[in-house]
Structures are given as structure tokens and as C-alpha cells.
C-alpha positions as a Markdown table, in Angstrom:
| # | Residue | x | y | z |
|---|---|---|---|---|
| 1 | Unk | 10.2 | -2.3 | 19.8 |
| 2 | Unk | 8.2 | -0.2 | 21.8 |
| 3 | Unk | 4.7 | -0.5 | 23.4 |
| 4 | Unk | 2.5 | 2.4 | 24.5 |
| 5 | Unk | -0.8 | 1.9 | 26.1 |
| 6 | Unk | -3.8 | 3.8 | 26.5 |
| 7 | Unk | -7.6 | 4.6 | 25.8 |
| 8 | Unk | -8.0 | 3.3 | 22.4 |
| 9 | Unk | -10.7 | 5.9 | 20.6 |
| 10 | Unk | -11.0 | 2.8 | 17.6 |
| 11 | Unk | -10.5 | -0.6 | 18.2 |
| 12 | Unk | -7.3 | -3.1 | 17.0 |
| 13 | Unk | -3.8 | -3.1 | 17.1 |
| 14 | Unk | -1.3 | -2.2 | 14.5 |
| 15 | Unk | 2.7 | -2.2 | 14.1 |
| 16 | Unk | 4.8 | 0.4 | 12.0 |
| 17 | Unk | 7.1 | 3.0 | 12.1 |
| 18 | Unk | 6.6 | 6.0 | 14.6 |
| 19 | Unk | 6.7 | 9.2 | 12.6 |
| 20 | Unk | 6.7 | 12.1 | 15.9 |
| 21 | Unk | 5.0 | 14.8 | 14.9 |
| 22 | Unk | 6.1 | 18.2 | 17.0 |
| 23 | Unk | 4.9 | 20.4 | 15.1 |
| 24 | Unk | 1.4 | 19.9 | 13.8 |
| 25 | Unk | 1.3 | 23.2 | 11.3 |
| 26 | Unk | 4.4 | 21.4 | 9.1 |
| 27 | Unk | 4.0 | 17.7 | 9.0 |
| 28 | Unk | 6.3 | 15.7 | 7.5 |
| 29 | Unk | 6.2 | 13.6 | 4.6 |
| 30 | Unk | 7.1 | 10.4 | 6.1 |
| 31 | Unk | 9.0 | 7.7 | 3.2 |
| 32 | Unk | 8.6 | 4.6 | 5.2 |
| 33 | Unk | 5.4 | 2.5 | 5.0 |
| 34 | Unk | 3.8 | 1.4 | 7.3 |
| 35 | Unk | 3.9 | 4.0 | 10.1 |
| 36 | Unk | 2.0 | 5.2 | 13.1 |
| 37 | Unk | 1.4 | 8.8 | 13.3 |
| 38 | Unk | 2.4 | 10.3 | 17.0 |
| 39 | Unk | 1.7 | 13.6 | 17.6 |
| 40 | Unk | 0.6 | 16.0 | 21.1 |
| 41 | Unk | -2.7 | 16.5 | 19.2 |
| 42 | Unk | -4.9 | 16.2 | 16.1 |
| 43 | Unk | -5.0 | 19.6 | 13.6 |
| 44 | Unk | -6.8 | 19.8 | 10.0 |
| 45 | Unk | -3.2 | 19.8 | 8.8 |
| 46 | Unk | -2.8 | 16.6 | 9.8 |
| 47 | Unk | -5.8 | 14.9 | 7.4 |
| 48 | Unk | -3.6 | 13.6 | 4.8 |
| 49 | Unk | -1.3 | 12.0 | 7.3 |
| 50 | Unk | -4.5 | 10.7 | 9.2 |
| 51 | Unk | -5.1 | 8.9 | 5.7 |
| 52 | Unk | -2.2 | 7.7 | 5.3 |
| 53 | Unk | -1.0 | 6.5 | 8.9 |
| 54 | Unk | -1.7 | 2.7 | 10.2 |
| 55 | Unk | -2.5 | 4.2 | 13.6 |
| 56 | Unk | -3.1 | 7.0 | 15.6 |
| 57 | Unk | -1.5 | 8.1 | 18.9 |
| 58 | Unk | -2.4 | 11.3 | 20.7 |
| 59 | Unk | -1.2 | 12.9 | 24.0 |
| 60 | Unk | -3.7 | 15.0 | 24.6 |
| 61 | Unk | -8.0 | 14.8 | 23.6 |
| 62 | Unk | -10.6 | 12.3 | 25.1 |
| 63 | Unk | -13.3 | 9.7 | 23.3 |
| 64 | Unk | -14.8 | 13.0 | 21.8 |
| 65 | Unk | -11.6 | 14.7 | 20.6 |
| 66 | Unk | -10.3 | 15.5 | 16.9 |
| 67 | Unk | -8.5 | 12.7 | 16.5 |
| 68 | Unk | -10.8 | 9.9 | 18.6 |
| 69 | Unk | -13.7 | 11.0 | 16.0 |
| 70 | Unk | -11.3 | 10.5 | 13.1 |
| 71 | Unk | -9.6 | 7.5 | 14.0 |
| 72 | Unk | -13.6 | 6.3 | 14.9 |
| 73 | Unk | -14.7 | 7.2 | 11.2 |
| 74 | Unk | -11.7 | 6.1 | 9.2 |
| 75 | Unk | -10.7 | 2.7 | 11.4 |
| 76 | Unk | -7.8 | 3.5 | 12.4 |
| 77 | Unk | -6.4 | 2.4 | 16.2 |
């Protein structure tokens, strides 16, 4: 089990399978429920998996990015 820390953009704490997403033009179709969705950055591409995904980790944005605003709106941590 790993542990990341870091700014939350939406409150809580959640457990899951890690998906990695490199790529965020071709995201995956992940099989395993629940999981977290990891990826360098947030994309429109990414909505469905946004949906989907227990939580939300980004590498790169701020409290005002793509994916803080999203994760803000649909509760996601």
C-alpha cells in the first residue's frame, strides 16, 4: 500500500486501485473497481474517467486548475 500526500483540491480520503494515466489523449478503460485516477494533468478526455474514479491525483495544476475545480464539483478527493 502506498500513501501520497499533497494539497487536497476536495476534501476526504479514499482507497482503490491506481490506474496511471501517461497519456491523457488515450485513457484507459480501467476493469477494476474501485480505483484512483493518477495522471500528470486533467484533459476533457479525461471526464468519463473523472466520473468514474474514487479519487483524483494530479502532478501538476493548483486550487484553481482543471482537475481541483472538478474534483471540487463532483466530490471527489
Amino acid at each position: 500500500m502506498m500513501r501520497l500526500n499533497g494539497k487536497p483540491a476536495s476534501p476526504g480520503t479514499v482507497s482503490g486501485l491506481a490506474v496511471l494515466v501517461t497519456d491523457p489523449s488515450r485513457p484507459p478503460a480501467p476493469k477494476n473497481f474501485p480505483f484512483i485516477l493518477i495522471t500528470p494533468f486533467s484533459t476533457p478526455f479525461l471526464f468519463q474517467l473523472l466520473l468514474l474514479a474514487e479519487g483524483v491525483v494530479t502532478e501538476y495544476g493548483g486550487a484553481t486548475s482543471h482537475a481541483a475545480t472538478l474534483s471540487r464539483e463532483l466530490g471527489k478527493p
